[in-house]
mmCIF file of the C-alpha atoms, coordinates in Angstrom:
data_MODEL
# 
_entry.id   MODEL 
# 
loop_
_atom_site.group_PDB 
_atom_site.id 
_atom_site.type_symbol 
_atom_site.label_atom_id 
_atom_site.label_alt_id 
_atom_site.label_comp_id 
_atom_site.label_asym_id 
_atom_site.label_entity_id 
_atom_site.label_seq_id 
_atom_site.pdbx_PDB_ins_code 
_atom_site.Cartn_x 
_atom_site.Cartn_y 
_atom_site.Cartn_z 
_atom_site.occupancy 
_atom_site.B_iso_or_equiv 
_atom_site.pdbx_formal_charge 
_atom_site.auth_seq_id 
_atom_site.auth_comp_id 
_atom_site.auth_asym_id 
_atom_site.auth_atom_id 
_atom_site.pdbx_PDB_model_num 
ATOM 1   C CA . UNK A 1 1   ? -56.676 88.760  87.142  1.00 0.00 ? 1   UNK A CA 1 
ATOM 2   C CA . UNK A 1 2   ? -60.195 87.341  88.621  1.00 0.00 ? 2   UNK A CA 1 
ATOM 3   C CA . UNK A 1 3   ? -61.481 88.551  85.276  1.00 0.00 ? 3   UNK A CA 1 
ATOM 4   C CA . UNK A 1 4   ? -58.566 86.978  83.256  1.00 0.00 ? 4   UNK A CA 1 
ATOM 5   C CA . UNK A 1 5   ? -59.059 83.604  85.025  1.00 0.00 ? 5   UNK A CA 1 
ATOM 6   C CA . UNK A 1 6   ? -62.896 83.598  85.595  1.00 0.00 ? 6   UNK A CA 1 
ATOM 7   C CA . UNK A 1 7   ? -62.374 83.599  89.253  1.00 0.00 ? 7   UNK A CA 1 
ATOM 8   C CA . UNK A 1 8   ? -65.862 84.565  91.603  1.00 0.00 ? 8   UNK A CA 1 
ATOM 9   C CA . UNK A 1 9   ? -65.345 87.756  93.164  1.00 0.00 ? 9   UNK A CA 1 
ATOM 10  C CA . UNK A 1 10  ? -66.558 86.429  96.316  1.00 0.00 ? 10  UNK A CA 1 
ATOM 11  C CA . UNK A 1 11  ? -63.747 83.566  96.380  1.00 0.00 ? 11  UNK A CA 1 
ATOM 12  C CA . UNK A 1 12  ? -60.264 84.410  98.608  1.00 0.00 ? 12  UNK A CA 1 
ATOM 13  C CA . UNK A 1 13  ? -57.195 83.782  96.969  1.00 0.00 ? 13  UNK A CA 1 
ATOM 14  C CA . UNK A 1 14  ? -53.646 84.339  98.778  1.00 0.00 ? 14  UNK A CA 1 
ATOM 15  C CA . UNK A 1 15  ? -51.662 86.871  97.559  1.00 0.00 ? 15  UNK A CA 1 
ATOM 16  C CA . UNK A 1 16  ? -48.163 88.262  98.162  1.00 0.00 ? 16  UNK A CA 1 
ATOM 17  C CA . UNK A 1 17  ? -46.785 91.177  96.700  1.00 0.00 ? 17  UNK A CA 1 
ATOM 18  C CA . UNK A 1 18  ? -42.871 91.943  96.262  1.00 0.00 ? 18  UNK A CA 1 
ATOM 19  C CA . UNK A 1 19  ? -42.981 96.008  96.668  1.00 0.00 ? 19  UNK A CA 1 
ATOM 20  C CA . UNK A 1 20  ? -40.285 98.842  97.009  1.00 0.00 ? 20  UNK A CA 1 
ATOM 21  C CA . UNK A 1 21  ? -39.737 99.408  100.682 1.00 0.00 ? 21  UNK A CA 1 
ATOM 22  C CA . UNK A 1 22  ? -41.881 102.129 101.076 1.00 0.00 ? 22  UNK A CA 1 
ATOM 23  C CA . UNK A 1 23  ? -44.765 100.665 99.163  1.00 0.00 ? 23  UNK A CA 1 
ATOM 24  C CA . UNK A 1 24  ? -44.163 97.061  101.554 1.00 0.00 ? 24  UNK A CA 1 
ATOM 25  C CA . UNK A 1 25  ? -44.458 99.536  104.706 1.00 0.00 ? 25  UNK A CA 1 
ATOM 26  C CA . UNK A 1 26  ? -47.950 100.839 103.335 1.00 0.00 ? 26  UNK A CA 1 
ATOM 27  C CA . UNK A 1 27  ? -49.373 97.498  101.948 1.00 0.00 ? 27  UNK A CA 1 
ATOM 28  C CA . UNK A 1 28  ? -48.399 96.020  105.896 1.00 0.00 ? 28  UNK A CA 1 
ATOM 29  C CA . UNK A 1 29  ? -49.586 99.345  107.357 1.00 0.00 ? 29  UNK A CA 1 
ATOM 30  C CA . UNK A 1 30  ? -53.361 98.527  105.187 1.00 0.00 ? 30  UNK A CA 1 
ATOM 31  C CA . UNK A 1 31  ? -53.282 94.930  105.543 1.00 0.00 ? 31  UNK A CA 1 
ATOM 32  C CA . UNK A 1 32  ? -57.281 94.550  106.667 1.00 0.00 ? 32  UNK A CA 1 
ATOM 33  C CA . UNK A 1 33  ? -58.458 96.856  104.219 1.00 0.00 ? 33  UNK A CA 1 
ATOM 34  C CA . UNK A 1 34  ? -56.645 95.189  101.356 1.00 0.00 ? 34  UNK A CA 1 
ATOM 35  C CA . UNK A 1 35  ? -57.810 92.094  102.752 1.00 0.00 ? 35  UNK A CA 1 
ATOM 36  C CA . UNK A 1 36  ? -61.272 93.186  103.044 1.00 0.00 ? 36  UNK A CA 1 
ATOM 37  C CA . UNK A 1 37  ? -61.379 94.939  99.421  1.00 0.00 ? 37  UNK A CA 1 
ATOM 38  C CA . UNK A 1 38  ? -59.498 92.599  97.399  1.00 0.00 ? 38  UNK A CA 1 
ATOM 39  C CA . UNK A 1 39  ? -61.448 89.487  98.968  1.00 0.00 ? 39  UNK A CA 1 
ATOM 40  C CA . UNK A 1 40  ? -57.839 87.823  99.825  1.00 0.00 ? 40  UNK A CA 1 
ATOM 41  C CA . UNK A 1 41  ? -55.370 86.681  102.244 1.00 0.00 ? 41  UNK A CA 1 
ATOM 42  C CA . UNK A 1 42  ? -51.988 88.765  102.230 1.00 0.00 ? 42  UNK A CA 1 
ATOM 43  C CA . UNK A 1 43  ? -49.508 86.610  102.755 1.00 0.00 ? 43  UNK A CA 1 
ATOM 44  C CA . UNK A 1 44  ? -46.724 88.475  102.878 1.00 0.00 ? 44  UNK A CA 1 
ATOM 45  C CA . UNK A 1 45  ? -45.312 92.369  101.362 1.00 0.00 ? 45  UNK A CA 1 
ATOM 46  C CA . UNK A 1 46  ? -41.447 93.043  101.591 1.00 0.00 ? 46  UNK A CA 1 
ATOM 47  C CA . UNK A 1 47  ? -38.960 94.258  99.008  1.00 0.00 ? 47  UNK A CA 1 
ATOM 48  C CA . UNK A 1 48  ? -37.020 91.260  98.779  1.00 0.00 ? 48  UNK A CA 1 
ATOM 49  C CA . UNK A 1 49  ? -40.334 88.397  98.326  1.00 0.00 ? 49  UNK A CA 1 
ATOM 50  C CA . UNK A 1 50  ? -38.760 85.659  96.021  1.00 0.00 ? 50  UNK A CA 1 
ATOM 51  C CA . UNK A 1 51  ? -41.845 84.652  93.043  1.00 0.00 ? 51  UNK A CA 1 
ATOM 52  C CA . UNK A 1 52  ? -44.053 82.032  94.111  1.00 0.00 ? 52  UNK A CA 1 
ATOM 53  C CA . UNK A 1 53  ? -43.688 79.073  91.859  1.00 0.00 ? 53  UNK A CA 1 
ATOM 54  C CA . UNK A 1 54  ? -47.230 77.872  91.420  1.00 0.00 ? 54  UNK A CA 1 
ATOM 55  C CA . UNK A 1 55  ? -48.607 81.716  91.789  1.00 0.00 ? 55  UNK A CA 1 
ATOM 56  C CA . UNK A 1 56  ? -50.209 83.909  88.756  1.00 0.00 ? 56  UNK A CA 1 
ATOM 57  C CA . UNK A 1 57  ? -48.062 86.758  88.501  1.00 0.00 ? 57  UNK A CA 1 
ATOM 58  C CA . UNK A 1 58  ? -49.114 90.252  87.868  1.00 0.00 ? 58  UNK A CA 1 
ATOM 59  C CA . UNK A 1 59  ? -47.089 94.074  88.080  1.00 0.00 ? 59  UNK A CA 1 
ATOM 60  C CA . UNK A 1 60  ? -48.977 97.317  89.287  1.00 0.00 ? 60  UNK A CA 1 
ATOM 61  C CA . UNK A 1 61  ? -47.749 100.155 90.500  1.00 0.00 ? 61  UNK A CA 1 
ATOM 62  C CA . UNK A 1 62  ? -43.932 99.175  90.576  1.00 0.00 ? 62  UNK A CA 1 
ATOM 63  C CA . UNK A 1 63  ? -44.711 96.088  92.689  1.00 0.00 ? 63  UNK A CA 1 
ATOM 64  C CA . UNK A 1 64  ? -44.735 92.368  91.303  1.00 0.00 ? 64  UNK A CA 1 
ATOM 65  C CA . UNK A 1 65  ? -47.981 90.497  92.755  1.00 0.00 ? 65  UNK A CA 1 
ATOM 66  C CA . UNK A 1 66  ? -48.309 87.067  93.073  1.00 0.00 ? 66  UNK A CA 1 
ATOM 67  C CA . UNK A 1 67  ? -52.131 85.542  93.582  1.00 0.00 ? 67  UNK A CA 1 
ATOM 68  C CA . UNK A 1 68  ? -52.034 81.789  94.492  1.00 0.00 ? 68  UNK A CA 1 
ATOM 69  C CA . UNK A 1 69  ? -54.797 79.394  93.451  1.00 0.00 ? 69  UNK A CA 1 
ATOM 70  C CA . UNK A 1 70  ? -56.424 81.497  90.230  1.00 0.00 ? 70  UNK A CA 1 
ATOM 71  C CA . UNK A 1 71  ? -56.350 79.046  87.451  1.00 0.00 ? 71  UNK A CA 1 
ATOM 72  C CA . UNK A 1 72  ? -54.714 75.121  87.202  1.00 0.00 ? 72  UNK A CA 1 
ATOM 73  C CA . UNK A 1 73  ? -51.038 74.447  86.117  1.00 0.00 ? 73  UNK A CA 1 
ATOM 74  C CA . UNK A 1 74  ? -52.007 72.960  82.877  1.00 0.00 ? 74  UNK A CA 1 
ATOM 75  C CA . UNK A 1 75  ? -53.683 75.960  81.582  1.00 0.00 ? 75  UNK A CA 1 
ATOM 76  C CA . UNK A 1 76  ? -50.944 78.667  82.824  1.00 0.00 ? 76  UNK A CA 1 
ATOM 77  C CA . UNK A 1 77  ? -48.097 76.284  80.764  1.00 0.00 ? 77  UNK A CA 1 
ATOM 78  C CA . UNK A 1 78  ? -50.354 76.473  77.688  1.00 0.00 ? 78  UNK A CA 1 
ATOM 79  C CA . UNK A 1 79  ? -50.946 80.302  78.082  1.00 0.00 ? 79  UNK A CA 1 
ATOM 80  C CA . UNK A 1 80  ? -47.630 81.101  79.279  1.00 0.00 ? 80  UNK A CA 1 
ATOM 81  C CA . UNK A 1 81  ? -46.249 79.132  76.181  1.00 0.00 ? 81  UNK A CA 1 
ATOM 82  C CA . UNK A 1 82  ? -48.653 81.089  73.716  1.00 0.00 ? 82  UNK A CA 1 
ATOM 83  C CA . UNK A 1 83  ? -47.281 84.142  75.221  1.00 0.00 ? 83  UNK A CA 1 
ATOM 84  C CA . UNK A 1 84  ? -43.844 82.781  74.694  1.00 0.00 ? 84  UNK A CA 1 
ATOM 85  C CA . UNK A 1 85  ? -44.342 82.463  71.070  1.00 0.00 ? 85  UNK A CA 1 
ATOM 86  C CA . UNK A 1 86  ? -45.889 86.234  71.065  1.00 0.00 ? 86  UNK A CA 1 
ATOM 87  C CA . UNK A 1 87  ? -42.735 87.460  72.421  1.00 0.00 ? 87  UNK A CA 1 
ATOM 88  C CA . UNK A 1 88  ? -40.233 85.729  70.401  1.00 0.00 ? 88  UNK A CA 1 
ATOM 89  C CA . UNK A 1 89  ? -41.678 86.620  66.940  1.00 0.00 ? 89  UNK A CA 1 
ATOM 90  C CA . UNK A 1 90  ? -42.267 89.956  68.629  1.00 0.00 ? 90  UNK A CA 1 
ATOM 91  C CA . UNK A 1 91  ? -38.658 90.127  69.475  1.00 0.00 ? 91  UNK A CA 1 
ATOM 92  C CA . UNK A 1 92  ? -37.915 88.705  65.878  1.00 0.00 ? 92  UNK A CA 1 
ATOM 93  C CA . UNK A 1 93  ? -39.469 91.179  63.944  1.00 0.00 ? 93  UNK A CA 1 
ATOM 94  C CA . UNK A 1 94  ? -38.227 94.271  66.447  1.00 0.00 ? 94  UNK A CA 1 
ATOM 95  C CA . UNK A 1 95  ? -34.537 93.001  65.880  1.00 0.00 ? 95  UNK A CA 1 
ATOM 96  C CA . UNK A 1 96  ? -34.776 92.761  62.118  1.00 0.00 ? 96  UNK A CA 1 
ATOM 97  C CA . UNK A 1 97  ? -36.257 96.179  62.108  1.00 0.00 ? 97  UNK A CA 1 
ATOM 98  C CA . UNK A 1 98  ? -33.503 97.966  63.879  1.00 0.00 ? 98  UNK A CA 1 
ATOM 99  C CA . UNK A 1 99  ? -30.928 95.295  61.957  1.00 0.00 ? 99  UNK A CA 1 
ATOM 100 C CA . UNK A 1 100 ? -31.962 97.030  58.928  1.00 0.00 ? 100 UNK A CA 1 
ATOM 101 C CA . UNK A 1 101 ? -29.434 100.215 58.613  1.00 0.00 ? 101 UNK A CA 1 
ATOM 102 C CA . UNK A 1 102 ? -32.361 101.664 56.070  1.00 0.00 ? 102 UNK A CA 1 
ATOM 103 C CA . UNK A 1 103 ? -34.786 101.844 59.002  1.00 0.00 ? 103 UNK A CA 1 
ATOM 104 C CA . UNK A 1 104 ? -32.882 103.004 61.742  1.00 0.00 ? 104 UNK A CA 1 
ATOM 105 C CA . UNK A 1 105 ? -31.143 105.675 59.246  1.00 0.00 ? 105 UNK A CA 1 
ATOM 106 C CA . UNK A 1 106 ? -34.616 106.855 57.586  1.00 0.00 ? 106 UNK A CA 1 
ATOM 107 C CA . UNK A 1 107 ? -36.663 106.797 60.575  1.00 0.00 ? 107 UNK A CA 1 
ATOM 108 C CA . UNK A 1 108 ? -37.081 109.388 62.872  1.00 0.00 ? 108 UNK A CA 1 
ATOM 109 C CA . UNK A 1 109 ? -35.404 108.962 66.150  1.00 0.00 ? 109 UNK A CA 1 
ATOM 110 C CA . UNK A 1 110 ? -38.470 109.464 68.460  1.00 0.00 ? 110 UNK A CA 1 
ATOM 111 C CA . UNK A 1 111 ? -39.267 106.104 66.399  1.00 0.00 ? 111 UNK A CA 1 
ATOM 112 C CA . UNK A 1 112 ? -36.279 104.391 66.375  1.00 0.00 ? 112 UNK A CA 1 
ATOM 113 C CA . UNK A 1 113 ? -36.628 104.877 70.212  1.00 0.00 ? 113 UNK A CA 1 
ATOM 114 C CA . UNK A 1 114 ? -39.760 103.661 70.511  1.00 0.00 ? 114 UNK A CA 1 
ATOM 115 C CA . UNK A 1 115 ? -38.527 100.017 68.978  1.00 0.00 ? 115 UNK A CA 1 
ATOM 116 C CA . UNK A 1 116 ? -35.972 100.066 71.194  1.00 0.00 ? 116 UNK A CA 1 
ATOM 117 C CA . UNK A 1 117 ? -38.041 100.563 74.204  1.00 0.00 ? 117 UNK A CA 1 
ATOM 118 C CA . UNK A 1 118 ? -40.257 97.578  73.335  1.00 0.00 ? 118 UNK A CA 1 
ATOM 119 C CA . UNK A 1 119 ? -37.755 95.725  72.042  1.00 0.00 ? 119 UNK A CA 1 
ATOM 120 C CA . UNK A 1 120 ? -36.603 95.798  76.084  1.00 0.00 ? 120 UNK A CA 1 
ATOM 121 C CA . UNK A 1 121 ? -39.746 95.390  77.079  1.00 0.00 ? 121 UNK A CA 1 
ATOM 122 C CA . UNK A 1 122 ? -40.177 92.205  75.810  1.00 0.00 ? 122 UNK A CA 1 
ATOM 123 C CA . UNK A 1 123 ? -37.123 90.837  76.359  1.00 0.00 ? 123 UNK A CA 1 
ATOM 124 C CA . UNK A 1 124 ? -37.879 91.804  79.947  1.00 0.00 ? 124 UNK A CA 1 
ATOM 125 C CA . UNK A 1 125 ? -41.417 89.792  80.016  1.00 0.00 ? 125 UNK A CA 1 
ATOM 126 C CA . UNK A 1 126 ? -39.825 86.795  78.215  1.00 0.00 ? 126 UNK A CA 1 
ATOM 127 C CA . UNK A 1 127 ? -37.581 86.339  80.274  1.00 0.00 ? 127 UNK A CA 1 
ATOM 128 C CA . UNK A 1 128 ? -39.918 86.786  83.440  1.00 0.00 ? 128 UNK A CA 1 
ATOM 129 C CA . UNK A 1 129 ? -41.617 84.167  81.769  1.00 0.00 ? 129 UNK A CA 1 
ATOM 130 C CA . UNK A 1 130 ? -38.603 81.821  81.629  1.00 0.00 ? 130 UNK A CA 1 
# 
């Protein structure tokens, strides 16, 4: 994400992360490394972390992380917009593709799968994005 947003390494950012409760015991349990590594300020780990409104919003490892302060609000409407539009013609030409009975009756399965799998996928990030 510090990449993404041209953030300096060196700067802290807050970050909380909404983890499985296993995965919130060992992020707690590592706290000062994570800290120390990541060049941030956990804020808080627990399974049940609603998102942070204003936060950049990232998913690793079956966890949803949320880094405050990375980029200005203007700039994450525009890109979460552009993304918007990715998804929907995305989702568009997915649809129309298993819509077509020649497709999904001529293709092989493993394929037909496949669409269907993204197809959720992006459903799933667009509406994540709102």
């Amino acid at each position: 994400m510090r990449n993404q947003y041209n953030v300096n390494p060196k700067q802290k950012v807050t970050v909380s992360v909404m983890a499985p409760g296993d995965s919130a015991r060992q992020i707690n349990g590592n706290r000062e490394m994570i800290e120390l590594l990541a060049t941030c300020t956990l804020k808080d780990a627990r399974p049940d972390l609603p998102p942070e409104e204003k936060a950049s919003r990232v998913t690793a490892a079956g966890c949803e992380i949320y880094i405050e302060g990375l980029v200005d609000e203007s700039a994450e409407k525009q890109r979460n917009a552009k993304r918007r539009e990715e998804l929907q013609k995305q989702i568009g030409a997915m649809r129309g593709r298993l819509g077509n009975q020649a497709y999904t009756s001529k293709a092989p399965a493993h394929l037909v799968k496949q669409t269907q799998d993204q197809l959720a996928e992006a459903e799933a990030e667009l509406a994540k994005l709102g």
